[in-house]
N, CA, C and O atoms as a GROMACS GRO file, in nm:
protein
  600
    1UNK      N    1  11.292   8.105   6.768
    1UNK     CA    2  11.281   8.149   6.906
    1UNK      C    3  11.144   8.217   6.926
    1UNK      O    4  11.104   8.286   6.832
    2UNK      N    5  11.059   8.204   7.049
    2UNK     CA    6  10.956   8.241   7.089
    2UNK      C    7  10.918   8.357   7.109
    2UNK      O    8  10.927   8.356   7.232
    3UNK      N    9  10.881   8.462   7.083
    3UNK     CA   10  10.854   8.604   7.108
    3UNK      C   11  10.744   8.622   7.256
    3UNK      O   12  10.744   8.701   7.351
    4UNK      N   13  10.668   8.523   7.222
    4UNK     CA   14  10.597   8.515   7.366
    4UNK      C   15  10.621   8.449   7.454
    4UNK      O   16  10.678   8.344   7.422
    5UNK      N   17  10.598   8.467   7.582
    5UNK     CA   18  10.632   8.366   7.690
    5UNK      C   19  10.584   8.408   7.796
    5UNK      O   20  10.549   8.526   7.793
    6UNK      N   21  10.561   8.313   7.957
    6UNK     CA   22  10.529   8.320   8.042
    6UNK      C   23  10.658   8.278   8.123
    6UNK      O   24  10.723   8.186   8.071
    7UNK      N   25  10.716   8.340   8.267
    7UNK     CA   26  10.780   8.308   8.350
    7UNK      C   27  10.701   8.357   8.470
    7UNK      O   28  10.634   8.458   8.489
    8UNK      N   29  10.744   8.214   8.569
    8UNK     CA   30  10.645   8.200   8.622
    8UNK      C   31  10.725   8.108   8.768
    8UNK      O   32  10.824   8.036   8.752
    9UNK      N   33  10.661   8.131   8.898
    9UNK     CA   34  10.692   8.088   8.975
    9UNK      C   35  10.595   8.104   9.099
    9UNK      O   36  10.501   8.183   9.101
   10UNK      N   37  10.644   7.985   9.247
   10UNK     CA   38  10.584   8.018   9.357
   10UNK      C   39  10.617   8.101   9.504
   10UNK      O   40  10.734   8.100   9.545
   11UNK      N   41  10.563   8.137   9.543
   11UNK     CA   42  10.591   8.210   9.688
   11UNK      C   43  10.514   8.170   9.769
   11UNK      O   44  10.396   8.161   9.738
   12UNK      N   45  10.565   8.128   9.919
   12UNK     CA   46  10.496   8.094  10.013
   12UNK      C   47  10.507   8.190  10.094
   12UNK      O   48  10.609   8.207  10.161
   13UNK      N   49  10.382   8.283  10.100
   13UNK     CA   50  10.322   8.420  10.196
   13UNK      C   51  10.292   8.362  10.353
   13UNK      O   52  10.219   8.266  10.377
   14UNK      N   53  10.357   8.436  10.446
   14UNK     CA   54  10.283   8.485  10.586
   14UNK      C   55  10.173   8.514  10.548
   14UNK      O   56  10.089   8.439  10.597
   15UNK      N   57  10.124   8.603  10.468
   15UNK     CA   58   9.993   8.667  10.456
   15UNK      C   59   9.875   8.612  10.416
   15UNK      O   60   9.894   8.546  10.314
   16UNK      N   61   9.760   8.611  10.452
   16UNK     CA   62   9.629   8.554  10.384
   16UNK      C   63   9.634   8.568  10.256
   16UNK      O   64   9.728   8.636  10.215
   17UNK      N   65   9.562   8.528  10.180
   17UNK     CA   66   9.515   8.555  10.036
   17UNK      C   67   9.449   8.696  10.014
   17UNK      O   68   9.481   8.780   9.930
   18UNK      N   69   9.333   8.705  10.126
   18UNK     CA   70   9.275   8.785  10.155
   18UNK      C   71   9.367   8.946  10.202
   18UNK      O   72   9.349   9.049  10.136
   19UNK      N   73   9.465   8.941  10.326
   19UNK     CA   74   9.548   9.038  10.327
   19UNK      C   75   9.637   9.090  10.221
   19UNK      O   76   9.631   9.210  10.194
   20UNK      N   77   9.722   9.011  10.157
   20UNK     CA   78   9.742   8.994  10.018
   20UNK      C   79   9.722   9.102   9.901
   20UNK      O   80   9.783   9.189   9.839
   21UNK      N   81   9.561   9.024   9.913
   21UNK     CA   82   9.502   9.108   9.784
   21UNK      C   83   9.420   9.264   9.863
   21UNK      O   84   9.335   9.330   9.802
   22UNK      N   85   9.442   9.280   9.925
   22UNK     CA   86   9.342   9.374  10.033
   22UNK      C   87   9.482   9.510  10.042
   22UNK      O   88   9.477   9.633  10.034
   23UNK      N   89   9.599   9.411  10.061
   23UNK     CA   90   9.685   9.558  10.045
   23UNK      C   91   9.674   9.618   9.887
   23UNK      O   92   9.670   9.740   9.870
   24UNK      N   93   9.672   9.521   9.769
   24UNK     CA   94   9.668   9.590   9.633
   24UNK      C   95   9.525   9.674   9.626
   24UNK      O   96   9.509   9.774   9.556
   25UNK      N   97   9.439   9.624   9.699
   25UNK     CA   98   9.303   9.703   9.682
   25UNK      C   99   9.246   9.798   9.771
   25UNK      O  100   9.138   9.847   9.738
   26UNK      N  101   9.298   9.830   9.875
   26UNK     CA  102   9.278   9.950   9.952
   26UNK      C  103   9.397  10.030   9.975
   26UNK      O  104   9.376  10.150   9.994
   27UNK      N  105   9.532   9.984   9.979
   27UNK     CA  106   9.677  10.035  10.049
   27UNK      C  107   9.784  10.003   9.940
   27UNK      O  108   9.900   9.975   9.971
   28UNK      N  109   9.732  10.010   9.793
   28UNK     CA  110   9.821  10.067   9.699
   28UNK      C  111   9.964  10.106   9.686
   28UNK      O  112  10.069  10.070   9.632
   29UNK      N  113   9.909  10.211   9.776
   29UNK     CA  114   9.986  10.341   9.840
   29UNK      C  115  10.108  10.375   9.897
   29UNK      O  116  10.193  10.464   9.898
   30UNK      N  117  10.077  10.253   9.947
   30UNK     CA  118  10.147  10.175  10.083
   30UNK      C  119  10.247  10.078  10.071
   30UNK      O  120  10.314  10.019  10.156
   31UNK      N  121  10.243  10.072   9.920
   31UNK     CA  122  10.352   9.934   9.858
   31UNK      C  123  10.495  10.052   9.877
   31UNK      O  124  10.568  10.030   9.974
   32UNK      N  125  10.519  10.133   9.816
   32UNK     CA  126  10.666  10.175   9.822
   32UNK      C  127  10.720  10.218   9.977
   32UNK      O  128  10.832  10.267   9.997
   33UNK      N  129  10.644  10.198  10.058
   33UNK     CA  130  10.718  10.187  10.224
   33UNK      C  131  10.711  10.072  10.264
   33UNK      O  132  10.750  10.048  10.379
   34UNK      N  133  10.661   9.969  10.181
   34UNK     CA  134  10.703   9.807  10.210
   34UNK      C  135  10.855   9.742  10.168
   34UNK      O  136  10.932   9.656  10.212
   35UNK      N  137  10.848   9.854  10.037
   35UNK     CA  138  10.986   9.797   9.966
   35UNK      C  139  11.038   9.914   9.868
   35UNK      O  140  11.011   9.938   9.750
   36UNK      N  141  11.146   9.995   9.988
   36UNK     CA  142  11.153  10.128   9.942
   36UNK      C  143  11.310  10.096   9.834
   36UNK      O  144  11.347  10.179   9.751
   37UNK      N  145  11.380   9.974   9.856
   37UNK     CA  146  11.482  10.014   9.775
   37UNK      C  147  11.414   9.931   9.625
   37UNK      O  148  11.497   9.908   9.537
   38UNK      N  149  11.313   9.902   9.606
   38UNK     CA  150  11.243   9.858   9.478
   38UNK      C  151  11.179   9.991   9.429
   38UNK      O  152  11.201  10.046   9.321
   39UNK      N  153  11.103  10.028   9.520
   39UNK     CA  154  11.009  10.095   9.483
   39UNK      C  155  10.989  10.238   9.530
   39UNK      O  156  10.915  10.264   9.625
   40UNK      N  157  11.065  10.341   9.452
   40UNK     CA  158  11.067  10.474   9.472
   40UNK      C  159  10.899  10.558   9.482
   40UNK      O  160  10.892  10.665   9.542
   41UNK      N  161  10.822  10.519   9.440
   41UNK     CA  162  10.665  10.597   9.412
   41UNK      C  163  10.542  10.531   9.345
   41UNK      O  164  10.553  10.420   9.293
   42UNK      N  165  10.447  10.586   9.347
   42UNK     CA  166  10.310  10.526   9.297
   42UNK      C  167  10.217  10.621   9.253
   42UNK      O  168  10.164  10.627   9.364
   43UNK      N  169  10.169  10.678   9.205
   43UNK     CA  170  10.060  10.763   9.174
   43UNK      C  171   9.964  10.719   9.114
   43UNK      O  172   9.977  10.616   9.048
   44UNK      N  173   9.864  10.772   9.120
   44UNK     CA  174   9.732  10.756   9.005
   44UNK      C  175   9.728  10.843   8.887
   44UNK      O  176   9.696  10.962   8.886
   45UNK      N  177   9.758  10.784   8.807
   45UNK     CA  178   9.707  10.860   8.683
   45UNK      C  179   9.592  10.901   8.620
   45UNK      O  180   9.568  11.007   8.563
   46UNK      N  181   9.512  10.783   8.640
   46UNK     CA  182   9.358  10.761   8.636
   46UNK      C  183   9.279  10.667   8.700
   46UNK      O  184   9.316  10.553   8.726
   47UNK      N  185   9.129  10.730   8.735
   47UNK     CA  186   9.040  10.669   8.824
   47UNK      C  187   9.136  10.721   8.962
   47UNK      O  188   9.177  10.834   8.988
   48UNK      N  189   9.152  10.592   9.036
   48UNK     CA  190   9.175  10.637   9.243
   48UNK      C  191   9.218  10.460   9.285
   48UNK      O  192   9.189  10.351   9.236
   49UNK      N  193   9.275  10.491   9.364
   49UNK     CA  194   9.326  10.418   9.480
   49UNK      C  195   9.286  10.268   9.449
   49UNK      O  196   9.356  10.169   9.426
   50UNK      N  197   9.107  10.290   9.457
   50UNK     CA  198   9.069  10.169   9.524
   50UNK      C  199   8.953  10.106   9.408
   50UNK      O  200   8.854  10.034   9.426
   51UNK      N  201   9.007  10.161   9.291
   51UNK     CA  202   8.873  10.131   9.168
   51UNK      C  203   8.958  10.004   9.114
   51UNK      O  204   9.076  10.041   9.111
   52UNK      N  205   8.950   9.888   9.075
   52UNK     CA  206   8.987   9.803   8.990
   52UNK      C  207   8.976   9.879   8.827
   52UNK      O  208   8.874   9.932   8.781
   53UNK      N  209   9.064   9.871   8.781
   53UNK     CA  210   9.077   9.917   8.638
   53UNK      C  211   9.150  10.066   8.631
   53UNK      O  212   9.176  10.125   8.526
   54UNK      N  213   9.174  10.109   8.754
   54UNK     CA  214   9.251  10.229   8.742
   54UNK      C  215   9.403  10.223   8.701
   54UNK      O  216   9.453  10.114   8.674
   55UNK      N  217   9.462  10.314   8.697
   55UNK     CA  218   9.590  10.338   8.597
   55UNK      C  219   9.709  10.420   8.721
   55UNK      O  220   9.696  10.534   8.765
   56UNK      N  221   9.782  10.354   8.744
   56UNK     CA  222   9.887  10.337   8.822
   56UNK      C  223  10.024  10.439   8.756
   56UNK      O  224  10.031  10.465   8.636
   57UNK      N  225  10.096  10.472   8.827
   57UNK     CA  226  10.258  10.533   8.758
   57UNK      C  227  10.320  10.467   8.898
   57UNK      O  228  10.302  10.488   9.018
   58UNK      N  229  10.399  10.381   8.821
   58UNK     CA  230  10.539  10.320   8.969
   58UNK      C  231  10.627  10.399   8.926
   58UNK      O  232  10.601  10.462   8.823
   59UNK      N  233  10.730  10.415   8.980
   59UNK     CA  234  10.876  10.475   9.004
   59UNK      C  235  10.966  10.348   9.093
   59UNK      O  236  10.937  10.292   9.198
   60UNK      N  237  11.074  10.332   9.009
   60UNK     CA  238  11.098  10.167   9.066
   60UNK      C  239  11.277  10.179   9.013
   60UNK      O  240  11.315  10.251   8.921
   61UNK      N  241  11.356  10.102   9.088
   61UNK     CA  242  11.489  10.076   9.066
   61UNK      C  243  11.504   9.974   9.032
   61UNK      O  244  11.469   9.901   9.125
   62UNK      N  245  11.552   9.888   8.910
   62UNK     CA  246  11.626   9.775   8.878
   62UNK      C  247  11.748   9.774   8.893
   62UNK      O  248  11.800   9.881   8.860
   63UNK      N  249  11.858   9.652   8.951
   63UNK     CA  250  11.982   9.669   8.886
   63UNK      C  251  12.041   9.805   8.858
   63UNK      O  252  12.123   9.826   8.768
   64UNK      N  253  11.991   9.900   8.945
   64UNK     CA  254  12.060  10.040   8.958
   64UNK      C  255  12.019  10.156   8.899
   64UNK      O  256  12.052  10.272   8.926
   65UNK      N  257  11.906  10.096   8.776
   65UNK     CA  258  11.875  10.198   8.677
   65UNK      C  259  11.704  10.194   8.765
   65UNK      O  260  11.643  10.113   8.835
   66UNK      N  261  11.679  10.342   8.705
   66UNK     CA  262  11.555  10.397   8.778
   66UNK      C  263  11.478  10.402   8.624
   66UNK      O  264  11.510  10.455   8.518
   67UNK      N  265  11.344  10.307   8.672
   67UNK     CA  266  11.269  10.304   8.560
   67UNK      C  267  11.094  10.339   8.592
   67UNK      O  268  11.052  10.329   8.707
   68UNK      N  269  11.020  10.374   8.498
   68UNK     CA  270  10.893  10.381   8.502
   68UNK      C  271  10.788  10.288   8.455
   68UNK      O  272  10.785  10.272   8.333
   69UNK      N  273  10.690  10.215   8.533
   69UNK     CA  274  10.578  10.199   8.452
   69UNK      C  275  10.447  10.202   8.475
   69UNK      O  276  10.415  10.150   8.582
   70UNK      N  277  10.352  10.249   8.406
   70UNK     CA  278  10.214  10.269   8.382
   70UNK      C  279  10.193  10.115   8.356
   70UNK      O  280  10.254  10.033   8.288
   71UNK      N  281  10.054  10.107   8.459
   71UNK     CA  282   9.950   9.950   8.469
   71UNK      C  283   9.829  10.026   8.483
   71UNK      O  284   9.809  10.140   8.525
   72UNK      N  285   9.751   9.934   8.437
   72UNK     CA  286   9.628   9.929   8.473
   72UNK      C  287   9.604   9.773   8.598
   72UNK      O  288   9.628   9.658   8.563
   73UNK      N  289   9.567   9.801   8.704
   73UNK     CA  290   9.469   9.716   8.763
   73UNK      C  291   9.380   9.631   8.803
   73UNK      O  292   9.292   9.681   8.873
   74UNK      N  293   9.371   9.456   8.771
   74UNK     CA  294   9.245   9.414   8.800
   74UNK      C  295   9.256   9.318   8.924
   74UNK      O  296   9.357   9.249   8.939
   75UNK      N  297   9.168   9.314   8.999
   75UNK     CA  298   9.151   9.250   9.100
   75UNK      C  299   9.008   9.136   9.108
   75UNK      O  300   8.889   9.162   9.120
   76UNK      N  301   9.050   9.062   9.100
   76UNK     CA  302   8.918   8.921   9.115
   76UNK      C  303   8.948   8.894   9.268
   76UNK      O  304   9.058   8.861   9.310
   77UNK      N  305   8.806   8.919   9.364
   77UNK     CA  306   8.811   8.876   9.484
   77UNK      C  307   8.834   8.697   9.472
   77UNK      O  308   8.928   8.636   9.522
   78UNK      N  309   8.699   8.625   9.377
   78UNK     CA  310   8.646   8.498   9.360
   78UNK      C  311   8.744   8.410   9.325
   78UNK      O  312   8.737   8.293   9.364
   79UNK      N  313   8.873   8.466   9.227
   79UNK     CA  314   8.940   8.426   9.194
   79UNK      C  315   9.091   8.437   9.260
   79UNK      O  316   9.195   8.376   9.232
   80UNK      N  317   9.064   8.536   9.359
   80UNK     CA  318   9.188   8.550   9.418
   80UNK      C  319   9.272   8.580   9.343
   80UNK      O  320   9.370   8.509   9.366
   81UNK      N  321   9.296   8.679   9.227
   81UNK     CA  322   9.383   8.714   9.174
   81UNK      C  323   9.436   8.866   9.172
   81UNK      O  324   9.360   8.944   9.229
   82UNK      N  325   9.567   8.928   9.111
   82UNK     CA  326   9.594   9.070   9.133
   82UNK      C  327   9.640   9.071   9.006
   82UNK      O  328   9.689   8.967   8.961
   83UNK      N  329   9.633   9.168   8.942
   83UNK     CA  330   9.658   9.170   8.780
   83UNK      C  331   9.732   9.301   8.737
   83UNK      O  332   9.664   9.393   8.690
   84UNK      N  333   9.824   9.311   8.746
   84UNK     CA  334   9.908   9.464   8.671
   84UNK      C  335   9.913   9.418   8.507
   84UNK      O  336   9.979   9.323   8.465
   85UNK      N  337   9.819   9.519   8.413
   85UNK     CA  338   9.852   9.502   8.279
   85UNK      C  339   9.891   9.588   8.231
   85UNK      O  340   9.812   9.678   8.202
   86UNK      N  341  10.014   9.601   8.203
   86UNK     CA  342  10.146   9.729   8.142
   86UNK      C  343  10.059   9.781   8.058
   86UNK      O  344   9.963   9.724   8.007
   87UNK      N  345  10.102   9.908   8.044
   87UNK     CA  346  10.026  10.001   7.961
   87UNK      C  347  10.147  10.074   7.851
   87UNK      O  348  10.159  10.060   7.729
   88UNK      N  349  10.239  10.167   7.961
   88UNK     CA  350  10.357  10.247   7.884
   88UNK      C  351  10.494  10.227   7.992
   88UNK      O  352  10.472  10.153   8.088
   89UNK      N  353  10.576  10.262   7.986
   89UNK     CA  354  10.714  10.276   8.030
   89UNK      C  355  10.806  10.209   7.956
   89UNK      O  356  10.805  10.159   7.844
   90UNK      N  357  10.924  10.224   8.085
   90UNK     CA  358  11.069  10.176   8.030
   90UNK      C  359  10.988  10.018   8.012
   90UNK      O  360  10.968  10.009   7.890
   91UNK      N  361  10.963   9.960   8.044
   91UNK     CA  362  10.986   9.792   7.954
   91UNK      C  363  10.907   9.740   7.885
   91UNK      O  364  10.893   9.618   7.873
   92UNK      N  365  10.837   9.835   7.821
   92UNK     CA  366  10.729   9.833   7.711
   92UNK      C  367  10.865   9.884   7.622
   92UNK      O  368  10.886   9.784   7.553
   93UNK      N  369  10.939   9.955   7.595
   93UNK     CA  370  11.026   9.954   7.465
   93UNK      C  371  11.090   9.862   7.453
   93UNK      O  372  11.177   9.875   7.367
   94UNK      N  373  11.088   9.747   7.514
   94UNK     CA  374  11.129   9.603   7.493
   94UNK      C  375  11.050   9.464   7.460
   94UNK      O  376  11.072   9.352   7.415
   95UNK      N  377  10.927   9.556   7.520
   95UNK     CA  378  10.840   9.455   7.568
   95UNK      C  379  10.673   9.470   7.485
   95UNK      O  380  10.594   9.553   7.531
   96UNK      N  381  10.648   9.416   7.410
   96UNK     CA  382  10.531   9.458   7.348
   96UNK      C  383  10.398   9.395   7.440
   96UNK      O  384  10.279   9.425   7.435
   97UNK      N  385  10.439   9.338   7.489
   97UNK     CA  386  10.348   9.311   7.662
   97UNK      C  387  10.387   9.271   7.782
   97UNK      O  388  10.433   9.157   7.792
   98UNK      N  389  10.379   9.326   7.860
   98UNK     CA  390  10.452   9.313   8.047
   98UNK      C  391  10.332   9.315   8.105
   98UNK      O  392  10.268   9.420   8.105
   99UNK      N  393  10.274   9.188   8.169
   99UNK     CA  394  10.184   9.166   8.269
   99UNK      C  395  10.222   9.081   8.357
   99UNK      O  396  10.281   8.977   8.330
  100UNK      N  397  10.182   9.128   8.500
  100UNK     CA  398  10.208   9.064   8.632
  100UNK      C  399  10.112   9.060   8.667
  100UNK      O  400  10.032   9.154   8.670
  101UNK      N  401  10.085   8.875   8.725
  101UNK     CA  402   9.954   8.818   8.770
  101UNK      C  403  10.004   8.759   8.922
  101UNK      O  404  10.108   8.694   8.936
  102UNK      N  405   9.942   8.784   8.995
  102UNK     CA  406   9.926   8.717   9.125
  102UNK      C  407   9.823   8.568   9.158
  102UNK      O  408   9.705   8.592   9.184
  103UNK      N  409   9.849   8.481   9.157
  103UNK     CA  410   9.760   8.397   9.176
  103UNK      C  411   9.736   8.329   9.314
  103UNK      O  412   9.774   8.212   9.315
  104UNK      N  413   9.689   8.369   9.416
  104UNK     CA  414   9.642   8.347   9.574
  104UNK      C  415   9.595   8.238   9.581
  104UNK      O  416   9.493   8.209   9.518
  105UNK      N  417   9.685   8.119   9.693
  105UNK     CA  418   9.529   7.995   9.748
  105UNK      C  419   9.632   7.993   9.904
  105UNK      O  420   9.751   8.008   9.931
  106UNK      N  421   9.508   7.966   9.976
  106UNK     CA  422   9.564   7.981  10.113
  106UNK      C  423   9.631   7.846  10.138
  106UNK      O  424   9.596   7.741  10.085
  107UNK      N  425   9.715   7.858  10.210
  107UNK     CA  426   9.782   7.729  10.245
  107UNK      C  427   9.800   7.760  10.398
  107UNK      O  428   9.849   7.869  10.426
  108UNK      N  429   9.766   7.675  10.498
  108UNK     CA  430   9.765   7.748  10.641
  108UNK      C  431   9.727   7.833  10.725
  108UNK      O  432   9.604   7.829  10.736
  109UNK      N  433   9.774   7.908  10.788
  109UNK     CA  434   9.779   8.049  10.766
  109UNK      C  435   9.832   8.150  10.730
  109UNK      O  436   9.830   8.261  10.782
  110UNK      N  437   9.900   8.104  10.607
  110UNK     CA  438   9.920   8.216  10.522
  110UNK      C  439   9.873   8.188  10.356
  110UNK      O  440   9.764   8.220  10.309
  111UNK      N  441   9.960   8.135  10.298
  111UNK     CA  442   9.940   8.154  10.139
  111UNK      C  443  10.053   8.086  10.048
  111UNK      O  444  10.168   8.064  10.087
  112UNK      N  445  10.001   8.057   9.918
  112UNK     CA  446  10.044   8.051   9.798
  112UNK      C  447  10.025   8.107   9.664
  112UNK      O  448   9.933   8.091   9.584
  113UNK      N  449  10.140   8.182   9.657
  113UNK     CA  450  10.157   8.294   9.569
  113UNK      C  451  10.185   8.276   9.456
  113UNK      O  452  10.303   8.307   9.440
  114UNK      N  453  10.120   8.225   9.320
  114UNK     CA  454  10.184   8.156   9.196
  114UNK      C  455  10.179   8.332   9.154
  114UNK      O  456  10.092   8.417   9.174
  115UNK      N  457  10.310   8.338   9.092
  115UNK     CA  458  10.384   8.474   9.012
  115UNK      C  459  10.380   8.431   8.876
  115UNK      O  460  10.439   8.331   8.836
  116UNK      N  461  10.310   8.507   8.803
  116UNK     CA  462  10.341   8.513   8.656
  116UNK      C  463  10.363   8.628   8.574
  116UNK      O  464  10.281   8.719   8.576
  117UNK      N  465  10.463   8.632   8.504
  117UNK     CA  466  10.491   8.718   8.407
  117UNK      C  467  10.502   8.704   8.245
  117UNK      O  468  10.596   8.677   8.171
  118UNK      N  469  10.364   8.734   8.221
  118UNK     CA  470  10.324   8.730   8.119
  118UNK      C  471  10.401   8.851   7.955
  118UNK      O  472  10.344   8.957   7.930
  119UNK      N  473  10.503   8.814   7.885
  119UNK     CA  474  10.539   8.912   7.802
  119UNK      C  475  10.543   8.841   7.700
  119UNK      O  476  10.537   8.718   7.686
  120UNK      N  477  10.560   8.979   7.577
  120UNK     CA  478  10.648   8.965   7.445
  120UNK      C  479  10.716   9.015   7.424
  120UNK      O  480  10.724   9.120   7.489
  121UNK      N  481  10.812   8.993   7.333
  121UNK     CA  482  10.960   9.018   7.344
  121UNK      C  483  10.909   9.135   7.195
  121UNK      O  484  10.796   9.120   7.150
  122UNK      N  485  10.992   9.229   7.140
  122UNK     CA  486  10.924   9.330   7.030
  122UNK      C  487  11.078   9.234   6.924
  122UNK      O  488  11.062   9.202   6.807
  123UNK      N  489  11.159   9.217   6.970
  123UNK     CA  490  11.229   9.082   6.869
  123UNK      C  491  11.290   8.975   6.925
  123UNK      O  492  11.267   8.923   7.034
  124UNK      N  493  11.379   8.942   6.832
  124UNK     CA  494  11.444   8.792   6.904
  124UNK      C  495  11.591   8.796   7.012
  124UNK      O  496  11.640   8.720   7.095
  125UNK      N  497  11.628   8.949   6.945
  125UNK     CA  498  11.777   8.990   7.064
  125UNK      C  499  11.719   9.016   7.218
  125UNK      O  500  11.790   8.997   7.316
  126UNK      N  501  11.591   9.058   7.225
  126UNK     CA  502  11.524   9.100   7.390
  126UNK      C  503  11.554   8.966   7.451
  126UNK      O  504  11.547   8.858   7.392
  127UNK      N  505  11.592   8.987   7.583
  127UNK     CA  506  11.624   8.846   7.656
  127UNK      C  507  11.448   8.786   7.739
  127UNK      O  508  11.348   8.853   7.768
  128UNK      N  509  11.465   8.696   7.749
  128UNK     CA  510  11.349   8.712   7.864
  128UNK      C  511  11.307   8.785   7.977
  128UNK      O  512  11.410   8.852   7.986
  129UNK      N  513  11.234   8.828   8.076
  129UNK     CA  514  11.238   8.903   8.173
  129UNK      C  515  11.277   8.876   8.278
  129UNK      O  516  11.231   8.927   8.380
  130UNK      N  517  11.384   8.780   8.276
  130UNK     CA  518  11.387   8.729   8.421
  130UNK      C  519  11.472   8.786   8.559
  130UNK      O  520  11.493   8.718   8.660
  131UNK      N  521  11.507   8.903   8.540
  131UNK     CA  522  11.545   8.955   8.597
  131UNK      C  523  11.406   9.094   8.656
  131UNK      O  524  11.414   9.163   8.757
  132UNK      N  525  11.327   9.093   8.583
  132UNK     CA  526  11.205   9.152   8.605
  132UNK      C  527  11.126   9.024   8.745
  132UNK      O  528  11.072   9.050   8.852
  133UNK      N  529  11.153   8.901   8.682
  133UNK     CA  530  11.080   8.826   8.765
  133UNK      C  531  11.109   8.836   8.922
  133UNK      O  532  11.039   8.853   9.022
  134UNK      N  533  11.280   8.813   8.893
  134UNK     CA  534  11.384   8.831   9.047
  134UNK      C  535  11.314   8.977   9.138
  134UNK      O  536  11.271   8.981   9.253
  135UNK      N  537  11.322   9.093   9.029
  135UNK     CA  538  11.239   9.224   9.113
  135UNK      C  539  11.095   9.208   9.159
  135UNK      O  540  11.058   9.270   9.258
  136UNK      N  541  11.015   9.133   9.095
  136UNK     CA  542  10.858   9.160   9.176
  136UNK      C  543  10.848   9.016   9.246
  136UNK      O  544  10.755   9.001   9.324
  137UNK      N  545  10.955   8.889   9.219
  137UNK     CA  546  10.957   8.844   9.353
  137UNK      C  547  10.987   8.878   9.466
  137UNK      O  548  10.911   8.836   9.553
  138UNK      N  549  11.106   8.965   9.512
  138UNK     CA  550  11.107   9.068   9.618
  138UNK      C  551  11.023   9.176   9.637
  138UNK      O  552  11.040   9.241   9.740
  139UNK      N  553  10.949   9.203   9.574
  139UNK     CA  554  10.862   9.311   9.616
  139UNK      C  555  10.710   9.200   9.659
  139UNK      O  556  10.669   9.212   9.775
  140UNK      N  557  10.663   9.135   9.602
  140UNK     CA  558  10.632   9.052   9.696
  140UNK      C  559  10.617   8.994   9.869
  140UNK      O  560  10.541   8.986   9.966
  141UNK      N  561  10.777   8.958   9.807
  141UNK     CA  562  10.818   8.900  10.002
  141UNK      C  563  10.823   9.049  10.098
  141UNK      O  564  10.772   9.063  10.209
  142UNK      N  565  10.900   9.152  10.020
  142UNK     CA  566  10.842   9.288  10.100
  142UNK      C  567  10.730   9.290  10.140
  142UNK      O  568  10.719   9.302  10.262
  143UNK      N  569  10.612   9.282  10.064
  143UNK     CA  570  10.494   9.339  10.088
  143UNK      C  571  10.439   9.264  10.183
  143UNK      O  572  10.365   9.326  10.259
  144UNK      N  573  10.460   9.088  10.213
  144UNK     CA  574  10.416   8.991  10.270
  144UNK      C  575  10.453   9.014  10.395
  144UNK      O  576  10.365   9.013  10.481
  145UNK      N  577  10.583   9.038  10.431
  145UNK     CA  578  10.681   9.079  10.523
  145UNK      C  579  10.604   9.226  10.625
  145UNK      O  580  10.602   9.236  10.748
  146UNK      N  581  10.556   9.308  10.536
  146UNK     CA  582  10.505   9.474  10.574
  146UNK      C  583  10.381   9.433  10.619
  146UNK      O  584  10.340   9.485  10.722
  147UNK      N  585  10.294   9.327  10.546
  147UNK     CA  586  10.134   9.328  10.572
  147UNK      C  587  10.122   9.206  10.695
  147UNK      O  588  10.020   9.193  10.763
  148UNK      N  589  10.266   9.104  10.714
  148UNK     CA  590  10.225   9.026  10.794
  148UNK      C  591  10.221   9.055  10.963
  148UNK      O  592  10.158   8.996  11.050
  149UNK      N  593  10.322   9.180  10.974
  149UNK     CA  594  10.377   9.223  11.108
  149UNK      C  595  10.281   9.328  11.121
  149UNK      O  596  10.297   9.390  11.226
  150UNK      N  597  10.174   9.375  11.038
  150UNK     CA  598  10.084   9.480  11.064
  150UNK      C  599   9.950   9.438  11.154
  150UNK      O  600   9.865   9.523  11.181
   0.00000   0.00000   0.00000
């Protein structure tokens, strides 16, 4: 059995590519009043708001349980991408890597959202994340939903 893996899927956004990636890079902030029963909080730990490479703390509900995690940040305008690369929390003791990639191409006027979740499992009993996937696909359509009616 595979310890690494990618799960991975699409979303078709109201939102530009550009709006999109513009809420992760100026309005951060602004994600847990898009999708408050996902997402309890956000802080900076390090760097600010609007630096690519800064260090994030979510406060977030799965499946009932209230969990934490520390990311770091990257944002490619050229590439249209949004990049959360896990650092510490709850699914790093499962997970010897948790990264969420956004991959943006406009389709219309709005978008196509390829979701990837990039992990490793720390053994072979960890299940895949796919119930991680089900949560930041809704936080997603939240955010698409919050940035498209704005």
């Amino acid at each position: 059995m595979a310890l690494k893996g990618n799960l991975e899927t699409v979303l078709k956004l109201k939102s530009s590519p550009e709006n999109f990636l513009n809420c992760w890079k100026y309005q951060e902030h602004q994600v847990p009043s898009h999708t408050p029963t996902n997402i309890q909080g956000v802080d900076v730990h390090e760097g600010d708001w609007v630096t690519s490479g800064s260090i994030k703390v979510w406060k977030y509900t799965v499946e009932g349980r209230s969990e934490i995690f520390n990311e770091k940040i990257v944002l490619d305008d050229d590439k249209m991408t949004v990049t959360l690369i896990g650092l510490e929390g709850d699914l790093l003791k499962i997970y010897g890597v948790y990264n969420v990639i956004w991959q943006l191409t406009p389709k219309g006027q709005g978008s196509l959202a390829k979701l990837i979740l990039e992990y490793e499992k720390l053994n072979e009993n960890v299940p895949a994340p796919r119930i991680y996937l089900d949560f930041v696909t809704r936080i997603a359509k939240d955010i698409d939903e919050g940035i498209s009616k704005a």
